[in-house]
C-alpha positions in Angstrom: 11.9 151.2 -15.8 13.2 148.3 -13.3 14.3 145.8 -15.9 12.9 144.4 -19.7 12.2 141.9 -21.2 10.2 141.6 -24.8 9.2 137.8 -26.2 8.1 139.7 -29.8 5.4 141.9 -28.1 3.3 140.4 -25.1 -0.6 139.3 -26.0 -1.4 137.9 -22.3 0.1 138.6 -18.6 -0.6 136.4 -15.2 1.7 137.6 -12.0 1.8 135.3 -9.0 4.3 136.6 -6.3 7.3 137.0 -8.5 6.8 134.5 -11.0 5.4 136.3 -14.6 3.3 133.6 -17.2 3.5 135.9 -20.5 1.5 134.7 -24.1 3.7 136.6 -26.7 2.5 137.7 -30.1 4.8 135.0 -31.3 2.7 131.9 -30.0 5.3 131.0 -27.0 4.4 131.0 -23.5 7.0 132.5 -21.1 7.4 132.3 -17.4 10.5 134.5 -15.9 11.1 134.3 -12.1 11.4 138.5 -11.2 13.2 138.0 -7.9 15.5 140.4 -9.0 12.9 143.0 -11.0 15.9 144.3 -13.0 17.4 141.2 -14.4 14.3 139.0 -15.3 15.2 135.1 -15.3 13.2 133.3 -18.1 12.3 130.0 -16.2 10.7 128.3 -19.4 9.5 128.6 -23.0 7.0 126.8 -24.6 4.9 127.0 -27.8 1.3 127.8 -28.2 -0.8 126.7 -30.7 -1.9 130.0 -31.7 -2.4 133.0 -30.2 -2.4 133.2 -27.0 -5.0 135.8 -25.7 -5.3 135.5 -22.3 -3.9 133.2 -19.1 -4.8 132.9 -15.3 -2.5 130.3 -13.3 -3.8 128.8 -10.4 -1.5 126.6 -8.0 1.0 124.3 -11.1 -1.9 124.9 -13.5 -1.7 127.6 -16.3 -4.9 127.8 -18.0 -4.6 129.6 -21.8 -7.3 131.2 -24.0 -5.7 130.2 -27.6 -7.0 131.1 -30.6 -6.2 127.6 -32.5 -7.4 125.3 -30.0 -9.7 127.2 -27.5 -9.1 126.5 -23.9 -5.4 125.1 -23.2 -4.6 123.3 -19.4 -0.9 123.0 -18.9 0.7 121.8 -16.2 3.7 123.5 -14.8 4.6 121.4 -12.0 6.4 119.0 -14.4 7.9 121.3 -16.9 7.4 124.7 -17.7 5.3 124.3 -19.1 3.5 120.4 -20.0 0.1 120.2 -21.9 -2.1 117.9 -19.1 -4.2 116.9 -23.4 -7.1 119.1 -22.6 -8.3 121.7 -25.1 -11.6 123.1 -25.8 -12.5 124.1 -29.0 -13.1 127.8 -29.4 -16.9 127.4 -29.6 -17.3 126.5 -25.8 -15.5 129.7 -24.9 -18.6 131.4 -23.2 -19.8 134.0 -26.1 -16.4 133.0 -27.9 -14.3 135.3 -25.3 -12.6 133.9 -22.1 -13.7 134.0 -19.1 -12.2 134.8 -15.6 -11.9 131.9 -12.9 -12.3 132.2 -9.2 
């Protein structure tokens, strides 16, 4: 083991380089800069509306599968992280699960 870190159990993981987006079991989002694998820096916390269940990050925009509000859209290039107001209620999740983007 290279280094720990534990938010109250982790529900959802994205990597990108050596950034980590975690949803904990808790309802927070975390991202932690692993530069240094060892000694993980927690960049930013934030809290979800409910259970976080899944997240994909692509360029400043984390995308979270939440089991209040359905589909979450933050924006992390002005915070880590800032809700950009868009949610999707559960029922347009395709088959009520999310789905994987490009």
């Amino acid at each position: 083991v290279l280094g720990r870190y534990d938010p109250v159990g982790v529900a959802s993981l994205w990597t990108e380089q050596d950034l980590v987006y975690l949803g904990a079991r808790d309802g927070t989002l975390h991202v932690l800069d692993l530069t240094a694998p060892y000694q993980p820096v927690l960049l930013g916390k934030a809290a979800a509306a409910g259970f976080p269940s899944a997240i994909q990050v692509v360029g400043k925009t984390m995308f979270v599968a939440d089991s209040q509000v359905g589909l979450r859209i933050l924006d992390l290039e002005i915070g880590l992280p800032q809700s950009l107001g868009l949610s999707l209620p559960e029922e347009a999740l395709v088959g009520g699960v999310p789905w994987v983007l490009p």
